[in-house]
N, C-alpha and C positions, 0 to 999 in steps of 0.2 A: 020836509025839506030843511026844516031851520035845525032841527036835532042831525040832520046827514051833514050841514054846514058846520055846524060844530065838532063834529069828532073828527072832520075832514084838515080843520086846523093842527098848525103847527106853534110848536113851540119851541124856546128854548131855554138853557139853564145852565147859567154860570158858576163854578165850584172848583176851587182846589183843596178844601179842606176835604179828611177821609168822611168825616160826617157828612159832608153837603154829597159826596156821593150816596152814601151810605142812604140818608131819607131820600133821595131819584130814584134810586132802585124799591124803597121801600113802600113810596107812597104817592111822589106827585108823577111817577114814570104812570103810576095807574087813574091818571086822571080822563076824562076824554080828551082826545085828540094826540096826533104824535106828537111824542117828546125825545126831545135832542139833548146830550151834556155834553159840556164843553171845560173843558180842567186847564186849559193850556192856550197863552195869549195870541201863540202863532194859530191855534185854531178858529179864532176870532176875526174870521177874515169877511171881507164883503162877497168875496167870490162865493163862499161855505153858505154866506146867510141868504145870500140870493136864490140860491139852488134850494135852500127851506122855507125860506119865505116866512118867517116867523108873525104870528099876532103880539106877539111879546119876548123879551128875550131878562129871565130873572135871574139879576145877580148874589148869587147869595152870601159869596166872600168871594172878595176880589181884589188884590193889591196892586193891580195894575191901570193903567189910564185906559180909559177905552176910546179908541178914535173917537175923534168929530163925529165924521161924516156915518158913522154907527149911530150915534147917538142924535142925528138929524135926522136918519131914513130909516129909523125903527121902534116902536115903544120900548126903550130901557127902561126899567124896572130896579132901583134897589133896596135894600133891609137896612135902614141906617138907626144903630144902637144908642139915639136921643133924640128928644122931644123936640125938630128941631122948629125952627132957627137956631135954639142954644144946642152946644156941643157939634156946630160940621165943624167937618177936618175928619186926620187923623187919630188913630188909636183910640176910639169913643172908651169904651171900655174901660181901659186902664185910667181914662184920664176922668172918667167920671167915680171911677173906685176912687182914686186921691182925691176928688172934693168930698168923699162921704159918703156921695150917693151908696145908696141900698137899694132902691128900683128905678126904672127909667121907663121909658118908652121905645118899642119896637118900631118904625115910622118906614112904611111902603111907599117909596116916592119917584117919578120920574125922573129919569138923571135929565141933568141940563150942562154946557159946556161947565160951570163954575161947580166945585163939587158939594154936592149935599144941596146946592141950591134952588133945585126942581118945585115943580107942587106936587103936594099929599094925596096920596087914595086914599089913606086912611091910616091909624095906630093901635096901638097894642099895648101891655103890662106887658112890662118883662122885669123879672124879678134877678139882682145881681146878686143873690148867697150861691156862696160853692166857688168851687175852682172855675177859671178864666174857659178852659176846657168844658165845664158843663155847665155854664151861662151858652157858650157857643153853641151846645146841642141843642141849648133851651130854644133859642134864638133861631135857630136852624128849624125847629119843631111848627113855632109859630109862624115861622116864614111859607112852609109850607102850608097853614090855615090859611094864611091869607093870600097865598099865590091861588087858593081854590074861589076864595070868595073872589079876585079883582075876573078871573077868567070868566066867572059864573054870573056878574053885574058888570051891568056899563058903566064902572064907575070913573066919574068925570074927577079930575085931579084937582084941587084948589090950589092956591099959591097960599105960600107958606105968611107967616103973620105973624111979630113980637118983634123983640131982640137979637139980633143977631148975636152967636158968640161964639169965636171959630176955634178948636182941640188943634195943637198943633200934633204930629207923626210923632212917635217918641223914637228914641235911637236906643240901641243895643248900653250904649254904656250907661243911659240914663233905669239901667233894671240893678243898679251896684243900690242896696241898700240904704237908704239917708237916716240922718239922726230922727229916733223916731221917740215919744215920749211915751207911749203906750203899748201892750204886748200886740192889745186890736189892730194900730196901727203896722206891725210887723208882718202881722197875718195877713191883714188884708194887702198889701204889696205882694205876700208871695205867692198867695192865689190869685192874683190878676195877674199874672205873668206865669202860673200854672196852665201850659196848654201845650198844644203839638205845635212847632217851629218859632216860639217864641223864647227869645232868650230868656232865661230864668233870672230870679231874684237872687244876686250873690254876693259876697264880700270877701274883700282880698286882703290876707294874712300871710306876714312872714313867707313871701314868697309862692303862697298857694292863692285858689280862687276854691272858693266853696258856694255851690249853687244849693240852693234850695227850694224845696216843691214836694207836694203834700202834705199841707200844712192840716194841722188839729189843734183847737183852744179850746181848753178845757181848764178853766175857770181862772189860777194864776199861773198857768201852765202853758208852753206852747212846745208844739211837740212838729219835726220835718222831716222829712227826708233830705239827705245831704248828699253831694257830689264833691271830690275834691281831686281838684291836677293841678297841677305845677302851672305855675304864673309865665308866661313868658314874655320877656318886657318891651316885642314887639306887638304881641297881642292887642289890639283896640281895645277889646274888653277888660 
């Protein structure tokens, strides 16, 4: 009866990145129990989730607020990319490349109204070499390790413990390039902002804007890919 209970469960799984589809299909869709994906914040509805009834509903990238009343009458579940208390907010990512960071922590945690503020099921290594794009598969990879272990144990959440310290969102024009004194430092900007729907790393000349992405250091060397169009001086960016 307790194994006919569990595969009788339902789930859910929050993604719009192509990757967080990409491992549903690949891996956690073959877990037991039915599995639902959801890409899209109108599909996020109470009416949807009542009809599935979910034991858990995992976020695995999500840019948008998720109701209240969601996050009151369901286990929310997210993947938040630092150790926290340090780093909630926006953009973990990027905003832990600019302090230096080189690995962080993966941290599975119960959404609560305040964001990132929930308690912990538990963390992870996550290691930040590579482009912004394959930190996110990495992230996406281990997310679905640990979506198998929180379904597989009762694990009870703790409240979170330290310092608080809160990443604010970063905006599209803050990816324009800054005075940097080092090549390290150039590189690591343009792979944190190397990834699918993120504005790129760019600077604006004589009228043009030149993005770049696919970066390579290779010892006094730094080698991109470049994009260049015309500046328009209504353009935000």
């Amino acid at each position: 009866m307790v194994g006919k209970e569990k595969i009788n469960k339902s789930y859910v799984v929050a993604g719009y990145k192509s990757w967080n589809r990409d491992i549903f299909n690949k891996r956690i869709s073959k877990y037991p129990g039915k599995w639902y994906f959801i890409s899209e914040p109108e599909e996020l509805t109470e009416k949807r989730l009542k009809k599935i009834n979910p034991e858990y509903i995992f976020f695995l990238h999500w840019s948008w607020k998720v109701p209240e009343e969601i996050i009151t009458n369901y286990n929310c579940v997210c993947f938040h990319m630092t150790d926290v208390p340090y780093g909630r907010g926006g953009s973990p990512l990027q905003n832990l490349i600019v302090r230096g960071h080189k690995k962080t922590k993966l941290t599975a945690l119960k959404m609560a109204k305040s964001f990132d503020a929930g308690p912990v099921y538990f963390k992870r290594p996550l290691s930040l070499e590579g482009r912004a794009q394959d930190i996110y598969i990495r992230a996406t990879n281990l997310s679905a390790e640990m979506i198998s272990g929180i379904i597989k144990k009762k694990i009870i959440p703790k409240l979170q413990k330290g310092k608080v310290v809160i990443f604010k969102r970063r905006k599209p024009e803050e990816s324009e390039i800054p005075e940097c004194k080092t090549l390290e430092q150039i590189f690591d900007f343009i792979r944190m902002l190397d990834a699918e729907g993120y504005p790129r790393a760019f600077i604006k000349y004589k009228g043009f804007i030149f993005e770049f992405f696919n970066p390579i250091l290779r010892g006094a060397k730094l080698f991109a890919n470049v994009k260049i169009k015309k500046y328009k001086k209504n353009e935000k960016k």
